[in-house]
PALO-13546 format. One record per residue (C-alpha): residue number from 1; residue in one letter; chain; x negated, z negated, y. Coordinates in steps of 0.02 Angstrom, whole numbers, plus 32768, in hexadecimal, padded with zeros to 4 digits. Layout:
(pt NUM; a; A; (X; Z; Y))
...
//
This chain:
(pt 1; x; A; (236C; 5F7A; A628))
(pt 2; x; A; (240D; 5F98; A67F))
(pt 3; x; A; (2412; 5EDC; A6BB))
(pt 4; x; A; (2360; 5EDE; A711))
(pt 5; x; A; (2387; 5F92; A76D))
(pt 6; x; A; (241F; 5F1C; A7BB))
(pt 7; x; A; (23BC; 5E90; A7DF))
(pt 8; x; A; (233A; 5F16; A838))
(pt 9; x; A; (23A9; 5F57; A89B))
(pt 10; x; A; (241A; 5ECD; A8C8))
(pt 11; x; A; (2362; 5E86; A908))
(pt 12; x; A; (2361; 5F2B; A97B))
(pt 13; x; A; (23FF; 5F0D; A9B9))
(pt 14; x; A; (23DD; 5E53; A9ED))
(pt 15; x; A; (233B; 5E7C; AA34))
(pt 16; x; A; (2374; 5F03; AA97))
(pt 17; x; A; (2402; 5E97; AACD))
(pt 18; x; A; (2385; 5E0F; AAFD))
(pt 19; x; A; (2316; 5E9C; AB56))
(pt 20; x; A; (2396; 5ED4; ABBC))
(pt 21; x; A; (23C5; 5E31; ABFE))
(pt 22; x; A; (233F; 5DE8; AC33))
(pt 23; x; A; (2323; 5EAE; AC88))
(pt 24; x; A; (23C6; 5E8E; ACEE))
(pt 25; x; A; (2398; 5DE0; AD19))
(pt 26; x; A; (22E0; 5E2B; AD5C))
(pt 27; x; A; (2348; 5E9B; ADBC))
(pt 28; x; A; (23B0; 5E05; AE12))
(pt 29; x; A; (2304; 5DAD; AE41))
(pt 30; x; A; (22BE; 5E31; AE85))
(pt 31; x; A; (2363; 5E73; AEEE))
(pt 32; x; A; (2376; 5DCD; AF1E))
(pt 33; x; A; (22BE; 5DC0; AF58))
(pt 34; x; A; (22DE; 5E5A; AFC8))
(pt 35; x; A; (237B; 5E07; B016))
(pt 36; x; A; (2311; 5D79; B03B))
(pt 37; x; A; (2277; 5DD9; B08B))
(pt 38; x; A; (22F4; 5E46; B0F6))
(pt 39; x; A; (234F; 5DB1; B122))
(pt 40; x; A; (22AB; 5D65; B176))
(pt 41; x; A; (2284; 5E09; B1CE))
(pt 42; x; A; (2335; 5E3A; B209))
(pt 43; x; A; (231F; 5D84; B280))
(pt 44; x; A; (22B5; 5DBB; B2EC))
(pt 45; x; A; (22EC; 5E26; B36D))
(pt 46; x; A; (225A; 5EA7; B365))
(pt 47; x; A; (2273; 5F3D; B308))
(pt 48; x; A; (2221; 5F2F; B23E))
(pt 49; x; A; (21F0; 5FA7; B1C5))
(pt 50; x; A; (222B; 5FB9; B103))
(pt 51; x; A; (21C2; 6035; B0B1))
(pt 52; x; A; (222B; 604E; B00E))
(pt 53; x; A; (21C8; 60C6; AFA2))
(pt 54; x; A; (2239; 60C7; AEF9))
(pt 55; x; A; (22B8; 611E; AF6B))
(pt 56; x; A; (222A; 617A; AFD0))
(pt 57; x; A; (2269; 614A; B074))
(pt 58; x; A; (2230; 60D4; B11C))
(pt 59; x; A; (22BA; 6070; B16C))
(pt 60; x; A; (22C3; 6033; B21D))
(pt 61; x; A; (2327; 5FA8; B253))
(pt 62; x; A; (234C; 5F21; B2D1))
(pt 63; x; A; (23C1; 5E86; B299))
(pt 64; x; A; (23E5; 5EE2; B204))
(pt 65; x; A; (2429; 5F77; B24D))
(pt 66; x; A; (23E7; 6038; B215))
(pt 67; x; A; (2395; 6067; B2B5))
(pt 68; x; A; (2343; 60FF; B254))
(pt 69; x; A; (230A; 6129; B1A3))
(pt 70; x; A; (2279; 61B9; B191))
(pt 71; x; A; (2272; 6203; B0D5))
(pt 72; x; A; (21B6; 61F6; B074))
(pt 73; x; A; (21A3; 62A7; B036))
(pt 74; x; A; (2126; 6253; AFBB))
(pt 75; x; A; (20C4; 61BD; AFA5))
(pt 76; x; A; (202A; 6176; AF25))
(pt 77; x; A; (1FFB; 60AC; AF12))
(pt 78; x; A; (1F60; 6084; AED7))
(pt 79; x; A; (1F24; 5FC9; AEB8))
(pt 80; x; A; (1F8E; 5F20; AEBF))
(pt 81; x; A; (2040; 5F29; AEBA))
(pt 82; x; A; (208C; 5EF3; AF4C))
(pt 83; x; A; (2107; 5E6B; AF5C))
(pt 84; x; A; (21AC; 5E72; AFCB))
(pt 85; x; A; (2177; 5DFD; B04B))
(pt 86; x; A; (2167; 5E12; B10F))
(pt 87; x; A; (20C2; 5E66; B148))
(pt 88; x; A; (209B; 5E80; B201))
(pt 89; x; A; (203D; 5F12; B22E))
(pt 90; x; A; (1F79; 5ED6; B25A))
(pt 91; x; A; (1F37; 5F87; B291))
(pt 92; x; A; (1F6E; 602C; B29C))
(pt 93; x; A; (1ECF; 60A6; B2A5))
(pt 94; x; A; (1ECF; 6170; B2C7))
(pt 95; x; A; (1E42; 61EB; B2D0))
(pt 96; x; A; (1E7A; 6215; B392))
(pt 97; x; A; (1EE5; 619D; B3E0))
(pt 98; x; A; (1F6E; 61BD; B45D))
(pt 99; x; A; (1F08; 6187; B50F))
(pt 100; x; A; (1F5E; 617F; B5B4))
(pt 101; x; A; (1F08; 61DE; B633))
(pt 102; x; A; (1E9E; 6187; B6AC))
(pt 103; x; A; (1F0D; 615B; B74B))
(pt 104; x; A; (1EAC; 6170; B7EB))
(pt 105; x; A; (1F0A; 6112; B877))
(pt 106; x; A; (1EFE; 614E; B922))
(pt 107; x; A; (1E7B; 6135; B9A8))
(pt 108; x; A; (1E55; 618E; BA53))
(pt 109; x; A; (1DE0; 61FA; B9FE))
(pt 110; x; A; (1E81; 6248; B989))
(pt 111; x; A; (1F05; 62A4; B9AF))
(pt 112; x; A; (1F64; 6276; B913))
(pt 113; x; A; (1F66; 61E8; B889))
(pt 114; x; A; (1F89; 621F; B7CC))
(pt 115; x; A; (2030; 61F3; B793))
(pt 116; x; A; (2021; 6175; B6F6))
(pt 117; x; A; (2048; 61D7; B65C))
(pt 118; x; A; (20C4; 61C1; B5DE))
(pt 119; x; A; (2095; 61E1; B535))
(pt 120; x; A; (2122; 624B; B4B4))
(pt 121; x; A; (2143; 625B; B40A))
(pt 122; x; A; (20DB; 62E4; B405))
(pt 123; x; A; (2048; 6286; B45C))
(pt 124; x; A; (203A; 6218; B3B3))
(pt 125; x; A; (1FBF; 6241; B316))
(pt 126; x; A; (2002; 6285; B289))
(pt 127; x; A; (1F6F; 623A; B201))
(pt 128; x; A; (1F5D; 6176; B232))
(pt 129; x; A; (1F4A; 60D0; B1C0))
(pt 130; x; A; (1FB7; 602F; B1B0))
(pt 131; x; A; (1F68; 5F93; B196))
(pt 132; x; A; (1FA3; 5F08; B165))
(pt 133; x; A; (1F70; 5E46; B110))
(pt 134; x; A; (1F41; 5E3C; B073))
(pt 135; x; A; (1EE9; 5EDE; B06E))
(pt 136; x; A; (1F74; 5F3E; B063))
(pt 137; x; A; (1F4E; 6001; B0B9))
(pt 138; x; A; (1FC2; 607C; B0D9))
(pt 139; x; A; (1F90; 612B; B107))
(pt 140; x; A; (1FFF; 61AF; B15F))
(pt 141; x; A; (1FF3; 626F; B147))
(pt 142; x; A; (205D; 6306; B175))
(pt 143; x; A; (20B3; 6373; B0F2))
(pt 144; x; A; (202A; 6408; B0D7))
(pt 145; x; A; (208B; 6497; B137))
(pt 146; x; A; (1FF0; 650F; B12E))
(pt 147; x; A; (1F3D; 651B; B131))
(pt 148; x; A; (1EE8; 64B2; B1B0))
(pt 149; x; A; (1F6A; 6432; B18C))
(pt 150; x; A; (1F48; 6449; B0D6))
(pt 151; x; A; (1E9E; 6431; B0EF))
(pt 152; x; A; (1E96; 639A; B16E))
(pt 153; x; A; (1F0D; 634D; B0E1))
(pt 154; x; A; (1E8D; 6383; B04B))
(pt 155; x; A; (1E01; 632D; B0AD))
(pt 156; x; A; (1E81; 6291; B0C7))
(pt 157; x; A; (1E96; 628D; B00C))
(pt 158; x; A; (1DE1; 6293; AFE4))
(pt 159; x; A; (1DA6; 6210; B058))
(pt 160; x; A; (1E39; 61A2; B00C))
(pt 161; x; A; (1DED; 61BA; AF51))
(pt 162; x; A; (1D3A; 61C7; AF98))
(pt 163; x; A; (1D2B; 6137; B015))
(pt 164; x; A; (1DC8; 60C0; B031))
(pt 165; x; A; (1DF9; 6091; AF83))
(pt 166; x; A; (1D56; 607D; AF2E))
(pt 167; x; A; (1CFB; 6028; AFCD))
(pt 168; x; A; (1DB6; 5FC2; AFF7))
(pt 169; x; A; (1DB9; 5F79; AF3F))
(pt 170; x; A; (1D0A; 5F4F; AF2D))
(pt 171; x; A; (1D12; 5EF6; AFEF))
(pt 172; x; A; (1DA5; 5E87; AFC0))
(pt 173; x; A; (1D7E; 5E7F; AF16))
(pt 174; x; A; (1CCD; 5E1B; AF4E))
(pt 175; x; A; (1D3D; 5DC1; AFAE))
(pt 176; x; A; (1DAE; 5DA8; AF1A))
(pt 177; x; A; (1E3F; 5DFD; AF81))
(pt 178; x; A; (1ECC; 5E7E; AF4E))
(pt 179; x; A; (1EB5; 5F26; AF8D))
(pt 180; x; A; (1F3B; 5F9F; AFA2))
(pt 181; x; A; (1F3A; 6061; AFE8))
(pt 182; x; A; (1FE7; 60AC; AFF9))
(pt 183; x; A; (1FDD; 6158; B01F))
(pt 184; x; A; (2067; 61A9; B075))
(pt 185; x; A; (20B7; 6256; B0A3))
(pt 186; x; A; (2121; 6268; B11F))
(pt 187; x; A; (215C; 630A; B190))
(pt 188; x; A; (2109; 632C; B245))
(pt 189; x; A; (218D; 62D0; B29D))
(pt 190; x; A; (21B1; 6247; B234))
(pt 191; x; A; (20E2; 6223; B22B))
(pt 192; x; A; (20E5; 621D; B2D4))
(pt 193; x; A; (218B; 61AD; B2F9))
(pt 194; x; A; (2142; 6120; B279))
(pt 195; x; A; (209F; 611C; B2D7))
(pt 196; x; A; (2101; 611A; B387))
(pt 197; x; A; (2179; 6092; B35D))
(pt 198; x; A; (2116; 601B; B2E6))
(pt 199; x; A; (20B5; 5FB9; B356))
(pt 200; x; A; (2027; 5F37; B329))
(pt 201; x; A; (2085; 5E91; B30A))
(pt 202; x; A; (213D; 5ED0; B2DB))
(pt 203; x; A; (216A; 5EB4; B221))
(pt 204; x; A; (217C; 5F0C; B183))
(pt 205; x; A; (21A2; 5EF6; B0C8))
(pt 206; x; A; (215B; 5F72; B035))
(pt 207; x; A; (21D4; 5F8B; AFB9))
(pt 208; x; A; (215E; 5FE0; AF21))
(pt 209; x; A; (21C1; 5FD4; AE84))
(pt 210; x; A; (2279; 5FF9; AE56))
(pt 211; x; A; (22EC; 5F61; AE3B))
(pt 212; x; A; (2340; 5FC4; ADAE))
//
């Protein structure tokens, strides 16, 4: 009896010996993955995007350097998981866009000419989706800070459960394509910075589970 309880757990031991490597080497493929993605993206000189969500947190670089990082107050993923490679942004869509006014140049008939009009931070939306190849979405929302913006964010929710994830994963999935929604929180300012400096075209890389 006392033999076999030593041959038991001397099989624990070796297993969890064999578990644990093969864990660290896991973790070396997929760090060295990331390298290898940021690596491509930090060659261009146009800013790019890495939204790591294990760390809850959006980085914004150019060549590698921190140009800004905005924290992810929380986040959800629903669907495929989504591979460290580079994505560039397709569309960005918002309920109200930001819309330069109409300039009216000057004529005879007019005494002045509007001045063009240069859109601010505070000009951009706060609620807005990402999208990106492979049917990967990303939506933006505001941190709830009372109740209308608790509300617009409950109705944001629902049409996320009610309408983009069922009607995304049955679209792609006739297609036999992945679908992905990544739902985002971010505060006021930090919404709006992302949608003001990601522009359609520049790069990104989505970072969903933890190396460790």
């Amino acid at each position: 009896m006392h033999s076999i309880r030593v041959f038991i757990l001397l099989s624990i031991i070796l297993l969890s010996i064999e578990a644990s490597s093969m864990s660290e080497a896991d973790r070396l493929m997929e760090e060295n993955s990331l390298l290898k993605a940021e690596l491509q993206l930090a060659k261009s000189s146009k800013l790019y995007f890495i939204f790591d969500l294990p760390a809850k947190k959006i980085t914004i670089k150019v060549k590698g350097i921190l140009l800004k990082e905005l924290p992810v107050e929380s986040y959800t993923l629903w669907g495929t998981p989504v591979r460290a490679n580079p994505l560039p942004l397709l569309t960005k869509t918002a309920l109200v866009k930001p819309e330069r006014k109409e300039i009216i140049p000057k004529t005879e008939d007019t005494e002045d000419a509007s001045e063009p009009e240069v859109l601010q931070l505070e000009d951009m939306p706060l609620r807005y989706e990402l999208k990106f190849a492979d049917g990967i979405e990303i939506s933006v929302k505001p941190k709830s800070t009372g109740i209308i913006s608790t509300l617009f964010n409950l109705v944001a929710s629902l049409k996320s459960y009610l309408m983009t994830r069922p009607l995304g994963a049955l679209w792609n999935g006739l297609r036999r394509q992945n679908f992905t929604e990544i739902a985002l929180v971010l505060n006021e300012d930090d919404a709006r910075s992302l949608y003001w400096s990601f522009e359609e075209g520049f790069q990104c890389m989505i970072w969903s589970e933890s190396p460790a």
